[in-house]
C-alpha positions in Angstrom: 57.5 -9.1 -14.0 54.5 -8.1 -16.4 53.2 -11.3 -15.6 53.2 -11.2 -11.9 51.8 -7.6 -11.7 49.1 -8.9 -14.3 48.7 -11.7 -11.5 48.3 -9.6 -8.7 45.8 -6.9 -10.7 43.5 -9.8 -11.4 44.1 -11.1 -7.7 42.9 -7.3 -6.4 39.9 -7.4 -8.7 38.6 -10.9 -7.5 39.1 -9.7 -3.8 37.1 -6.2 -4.7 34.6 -7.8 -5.8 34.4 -10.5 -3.1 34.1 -7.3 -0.7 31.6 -6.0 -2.5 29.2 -8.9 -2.9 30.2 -9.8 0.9 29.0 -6.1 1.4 25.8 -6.4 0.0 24.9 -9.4 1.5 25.5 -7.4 5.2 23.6 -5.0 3.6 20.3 -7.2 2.8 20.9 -9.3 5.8 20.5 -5.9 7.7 17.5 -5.1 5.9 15.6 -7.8 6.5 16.2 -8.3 10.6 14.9 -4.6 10.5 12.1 -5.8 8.3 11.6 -8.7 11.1 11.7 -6.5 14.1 9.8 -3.4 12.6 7.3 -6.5 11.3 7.0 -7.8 15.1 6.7 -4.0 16.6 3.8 -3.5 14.2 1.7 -6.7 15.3 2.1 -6.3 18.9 1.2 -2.8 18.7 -2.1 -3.8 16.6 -2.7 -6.3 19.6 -2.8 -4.2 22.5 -4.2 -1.3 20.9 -7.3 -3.3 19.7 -7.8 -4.0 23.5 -8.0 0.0 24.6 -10.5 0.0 22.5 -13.8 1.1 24.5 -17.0 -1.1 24.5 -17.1 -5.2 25.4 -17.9 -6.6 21.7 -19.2 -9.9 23.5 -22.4 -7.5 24.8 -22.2 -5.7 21.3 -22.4 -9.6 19.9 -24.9 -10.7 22.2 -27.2 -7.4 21.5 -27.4 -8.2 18.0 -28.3 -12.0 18.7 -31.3 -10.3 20.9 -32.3 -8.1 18.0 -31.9 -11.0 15.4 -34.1 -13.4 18.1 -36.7 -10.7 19.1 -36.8 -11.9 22.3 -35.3 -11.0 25.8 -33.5 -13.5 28.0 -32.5 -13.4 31.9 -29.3 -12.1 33.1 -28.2 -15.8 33.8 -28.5 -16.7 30.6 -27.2 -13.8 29.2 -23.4 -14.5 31.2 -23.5 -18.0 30.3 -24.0 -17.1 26.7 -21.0 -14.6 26.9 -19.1 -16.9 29.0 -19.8 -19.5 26.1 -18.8 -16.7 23.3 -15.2 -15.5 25.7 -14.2 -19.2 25.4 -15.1 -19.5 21.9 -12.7 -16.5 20.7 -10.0 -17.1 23.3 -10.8 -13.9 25.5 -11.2 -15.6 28.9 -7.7 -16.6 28.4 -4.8 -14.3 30.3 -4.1 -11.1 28.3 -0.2 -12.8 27.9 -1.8 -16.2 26.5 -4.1 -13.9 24.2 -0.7 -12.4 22.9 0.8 -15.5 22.8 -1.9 -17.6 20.4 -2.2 -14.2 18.5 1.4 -14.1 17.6 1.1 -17.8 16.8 -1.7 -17.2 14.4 -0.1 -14.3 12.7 3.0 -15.7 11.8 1.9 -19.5 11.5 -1.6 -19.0 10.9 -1.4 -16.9 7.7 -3.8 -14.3 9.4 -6.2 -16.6 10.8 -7.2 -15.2 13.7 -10.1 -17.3 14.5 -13.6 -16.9 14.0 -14.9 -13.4 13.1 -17.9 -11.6 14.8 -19.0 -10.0 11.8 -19.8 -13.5 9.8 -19.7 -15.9 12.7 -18.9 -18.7 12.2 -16.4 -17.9 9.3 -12.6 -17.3 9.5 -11.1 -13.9 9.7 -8.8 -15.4 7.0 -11.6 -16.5 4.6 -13.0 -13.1 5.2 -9.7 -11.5 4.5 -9.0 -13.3 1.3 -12.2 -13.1 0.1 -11.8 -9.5 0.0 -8.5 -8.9 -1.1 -8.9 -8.9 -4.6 -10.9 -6.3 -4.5 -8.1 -3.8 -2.5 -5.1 -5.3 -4.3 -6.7 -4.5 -7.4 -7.5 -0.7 -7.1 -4.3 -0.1 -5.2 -1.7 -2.0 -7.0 -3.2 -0.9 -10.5 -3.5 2.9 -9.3 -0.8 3.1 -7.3 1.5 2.2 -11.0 -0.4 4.3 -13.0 0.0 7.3 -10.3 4.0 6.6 -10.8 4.2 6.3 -14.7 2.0 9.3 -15.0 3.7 11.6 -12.5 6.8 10.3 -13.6 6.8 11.2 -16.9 4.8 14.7 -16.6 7.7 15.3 -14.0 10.5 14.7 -15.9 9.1 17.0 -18.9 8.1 20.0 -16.6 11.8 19.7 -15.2 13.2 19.7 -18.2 10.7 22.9 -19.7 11.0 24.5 -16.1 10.8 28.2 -17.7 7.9 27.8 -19.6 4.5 29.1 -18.5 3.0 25.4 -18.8 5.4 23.8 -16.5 4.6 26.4 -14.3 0.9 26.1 -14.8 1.3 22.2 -13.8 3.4 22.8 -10.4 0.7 24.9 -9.3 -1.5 22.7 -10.2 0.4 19.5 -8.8 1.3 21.1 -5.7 -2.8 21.9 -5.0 -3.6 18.6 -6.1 -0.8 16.7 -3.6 -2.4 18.4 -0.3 -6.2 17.9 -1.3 -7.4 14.5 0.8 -7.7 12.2 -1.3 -11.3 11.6 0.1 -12.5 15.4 -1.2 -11.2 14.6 -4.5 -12.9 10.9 -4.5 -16.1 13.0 -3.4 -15.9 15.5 -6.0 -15.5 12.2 -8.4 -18.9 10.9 -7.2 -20.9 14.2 -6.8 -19.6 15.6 -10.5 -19.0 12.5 -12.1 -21.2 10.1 -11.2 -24.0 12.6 -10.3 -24.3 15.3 -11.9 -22.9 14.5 -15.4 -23.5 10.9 -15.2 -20.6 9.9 -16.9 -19.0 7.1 -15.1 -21.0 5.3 -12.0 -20.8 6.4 -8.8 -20.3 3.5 -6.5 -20.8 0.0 -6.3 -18.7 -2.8 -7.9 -20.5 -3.7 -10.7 -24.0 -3.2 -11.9 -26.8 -4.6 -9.5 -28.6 -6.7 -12.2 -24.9 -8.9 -13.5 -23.5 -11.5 -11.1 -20.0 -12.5 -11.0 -18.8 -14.3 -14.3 -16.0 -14.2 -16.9 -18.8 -13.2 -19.4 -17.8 -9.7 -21.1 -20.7 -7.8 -19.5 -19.5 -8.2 -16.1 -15.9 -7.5 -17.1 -16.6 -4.0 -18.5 -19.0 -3.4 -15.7 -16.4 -4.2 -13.2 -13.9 -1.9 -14.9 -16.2 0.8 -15.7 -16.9 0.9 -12.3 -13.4 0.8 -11.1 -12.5 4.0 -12.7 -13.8 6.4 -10.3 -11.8 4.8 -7.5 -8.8 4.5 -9.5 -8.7 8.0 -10.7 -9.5 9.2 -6.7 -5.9 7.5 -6.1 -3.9 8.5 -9.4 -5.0 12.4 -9.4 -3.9 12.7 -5.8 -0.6 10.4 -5.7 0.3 10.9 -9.4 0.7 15.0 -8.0 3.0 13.7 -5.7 5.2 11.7 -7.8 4.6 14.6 -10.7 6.4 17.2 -8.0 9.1 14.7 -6.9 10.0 13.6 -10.3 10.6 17.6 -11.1 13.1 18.2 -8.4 15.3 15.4 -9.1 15.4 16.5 -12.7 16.1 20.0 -11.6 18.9 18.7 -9.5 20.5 16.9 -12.5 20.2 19.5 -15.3 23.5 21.2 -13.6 25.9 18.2 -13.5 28.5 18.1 -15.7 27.5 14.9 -17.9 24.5 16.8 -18.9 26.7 19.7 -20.9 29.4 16.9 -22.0 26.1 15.3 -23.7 25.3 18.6 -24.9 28.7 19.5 -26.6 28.3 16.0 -28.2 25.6 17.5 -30.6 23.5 15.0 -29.2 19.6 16.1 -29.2 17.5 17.3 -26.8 15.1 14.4 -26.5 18.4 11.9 -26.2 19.6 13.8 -23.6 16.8 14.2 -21.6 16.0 10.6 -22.3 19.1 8.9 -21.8 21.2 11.1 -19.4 18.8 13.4 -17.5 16.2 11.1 -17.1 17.9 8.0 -16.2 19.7 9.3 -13.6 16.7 11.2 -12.0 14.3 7.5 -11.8 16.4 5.5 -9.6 15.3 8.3 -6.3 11.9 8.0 -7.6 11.9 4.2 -7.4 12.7 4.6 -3.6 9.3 7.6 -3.2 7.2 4.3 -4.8 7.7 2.4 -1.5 7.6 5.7 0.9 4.1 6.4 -0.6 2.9 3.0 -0.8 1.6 3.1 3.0 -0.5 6.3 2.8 -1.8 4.8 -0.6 -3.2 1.9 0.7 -5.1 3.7 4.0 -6.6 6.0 1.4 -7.4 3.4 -0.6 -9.3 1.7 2.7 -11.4 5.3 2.6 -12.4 5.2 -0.9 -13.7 1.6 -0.9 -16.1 2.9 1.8 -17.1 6.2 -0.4 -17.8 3.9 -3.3 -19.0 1.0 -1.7 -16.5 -1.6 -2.6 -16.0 -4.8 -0.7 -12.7 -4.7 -0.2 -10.9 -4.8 2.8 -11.4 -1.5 4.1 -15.2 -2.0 4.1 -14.7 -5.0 5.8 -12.7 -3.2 8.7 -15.8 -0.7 9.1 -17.6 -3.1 9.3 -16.0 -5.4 12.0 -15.1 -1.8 14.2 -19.1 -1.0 14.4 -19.0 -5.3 16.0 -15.2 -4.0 18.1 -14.4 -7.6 16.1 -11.2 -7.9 17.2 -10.4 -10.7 15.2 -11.2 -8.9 11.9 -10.0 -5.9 12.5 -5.8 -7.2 13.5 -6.4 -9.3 10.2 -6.8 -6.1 8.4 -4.3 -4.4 10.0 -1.7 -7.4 9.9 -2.4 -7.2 6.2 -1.6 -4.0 5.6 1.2 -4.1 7.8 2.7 -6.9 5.9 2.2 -5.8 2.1 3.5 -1.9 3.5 6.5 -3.5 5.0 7.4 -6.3 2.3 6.8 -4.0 -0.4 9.4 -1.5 1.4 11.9 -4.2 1.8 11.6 -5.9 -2.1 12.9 -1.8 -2.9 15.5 -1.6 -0.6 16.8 -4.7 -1.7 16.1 -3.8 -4.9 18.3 0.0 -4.6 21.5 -1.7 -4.9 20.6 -3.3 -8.7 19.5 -0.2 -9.6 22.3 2.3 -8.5 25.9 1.4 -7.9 26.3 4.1 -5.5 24.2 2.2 -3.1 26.5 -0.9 -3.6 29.4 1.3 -2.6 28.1 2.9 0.4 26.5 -0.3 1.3 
């Protein structure tokens, strides 16, 4: 008898956990067809509302030839040469067949788009990837110091929430977190870079180095990169600073917490290994939720300090109504906002068993 009810525990084990991983896998199968169709919604959107846009590019295109030329040409001329320009980046084609190739180029294409007006005759994706580095670089690197800074200062003004400091730092935070992050990037350039001089103002590097891996350029490039960095970090890391103090907040009441306590356990063990533990797996989620907004605002402060990244680049190609250019940017962005959101969601389940549950 104790063998067979020995038998039949192990039996309901094996089949929990054969619901549970047959649970998960519903749950990341339905994560990623709404990543597919949210992924889909945002391209075709970008398509048509590219084409609402007001002002034929092909007469902005064939102005800037006439400038370049210095010379004035008859109307004939003029429609064959935009006739010879619609064919060339597929805009005589039916609005349908313009969707069509577009979505075919998107998804198969890896963003090429065709030719771009802003550098004709080069790529949009050569232009795209030429100038990724640059964005991926202040974003990515900001974004994670933004987390681990407003992280940890959250999690220790939750913890002292009586004390005049942590109160000091949520007015603070909270001021910080609605500022734009283009006042504060401003404020960087004007008192920074300006006025005291300590940092420079704009630019990727200095004027008189050329791109090498020789140390002069390397500290140039980073000195440089601070400014932008910190525009990012003082404005998100205020975010993640208030965030990170309400989940603490929220946890200093449970039950665990004063078990830990009676223990004789010490304060920094307990914030460490109970209260904060418990608090960063929310906070993990807020890194994906912010990561959009991050990444426009980090379009606006390549612009204010004169980065070529791709936000630059999408000024650039909406002065030319470039299309092409302008959907790579986008599809971009959609695609890193959207993948990055899903790699957390799937993530959520390894991190917190009560996601596996409720899966």
């Amino acid at each position: 008898m104790a063998t067979d009810s020995a038998t039949r525990a192990i039996k309901t084990d094996e089949n929990r956990d054969a619901a549970g991983r047959r649970e998960i896998y519903l749950y990341a199968l339905r994560r990623f067809g709404v990543y597919l169709f949210t992924l889909w919604a945002a391209i075709t959107v970008a398509f048509f509302i590219f084409r609402l846009v007001p002002g034929d590019p092909m007469n902005i295109l064939l102005g800037n030839l006439t400038r370049a030329e210095g010379r004035q040409r008859d109307k004939a001329a003029e429609e064959a040469i935009i006739a010879q320009y619609r064919q060339i980046f597929g805009m005589d084609d039916p609005l349908p067949i313009q969707y069509l190739n577009y979505l075919r180029k998107a998804v198969l294409g890896g963003l090429d788009l065709g030719p771009s007006f802003v550098e004709y005759p080069a790529q949009t994706k050569d232009l795209v990837f030429r100038r990724m580095p640059w964005t991926i670089g202040i974003f990515t690197t900001s974004v994670l110091l933004a987390w681990i800074a407003g992280t940890g200062l959250g999690a220790l003004i939750g913890w002292l929430q009586r004390s005049r400091l942590s109160r000091l730092a949520v007015v603070l935070s909270t001021l910080l977190q609605i500022t734009p992050v283009y006042l504060v990037a401003l404020a960087l350039i004007i008192y920074v870079g300006y006025s005291w001089r300590l940092l420079p103002a704009g630019g990727p590097y200095a004027r008189h180095l050329q791109p090498a891996w020789t140390w002069e350029f390397i500290s140039s490039l980073l000195t440089h990169a601070i400014l932008p960095m910190l525009s990012n970090i003082i404005v998100i890391g205020a975010g993640f600073t208030l965030g990170m103090r309400a989940l603490m907040i929220s946890v200093l009441g449970e039950d665990y917490l004063t078990f830990a306590r009676a223990k004789g356990l010490s304060p920094f063990t307990v914030l460490k290994d109970y209260a904060f533990r418990n608090a960063l797996i929310p906070q993990v989620t807020a890194l994906a939720i912010i990561v959009g907004a991050t990444l426009n605002g980090t379009f606006i402060i390549e612009v204010l300090f004169q980065l070529p990244g791709l936000g630059t680049l999408f000024v650039q190609a909406m002065g030319l109504r470039d299309f092409n250019t302008m959907q790579a940017v986008v599809l971009f962005s959609i695609f890193a906002v959207l993948t990055l959101t899903l790699i957390v969601d799937l993530a959520l389940p390894l991190l917190d068993p009560r996601v596996r549950r409720t899966a």
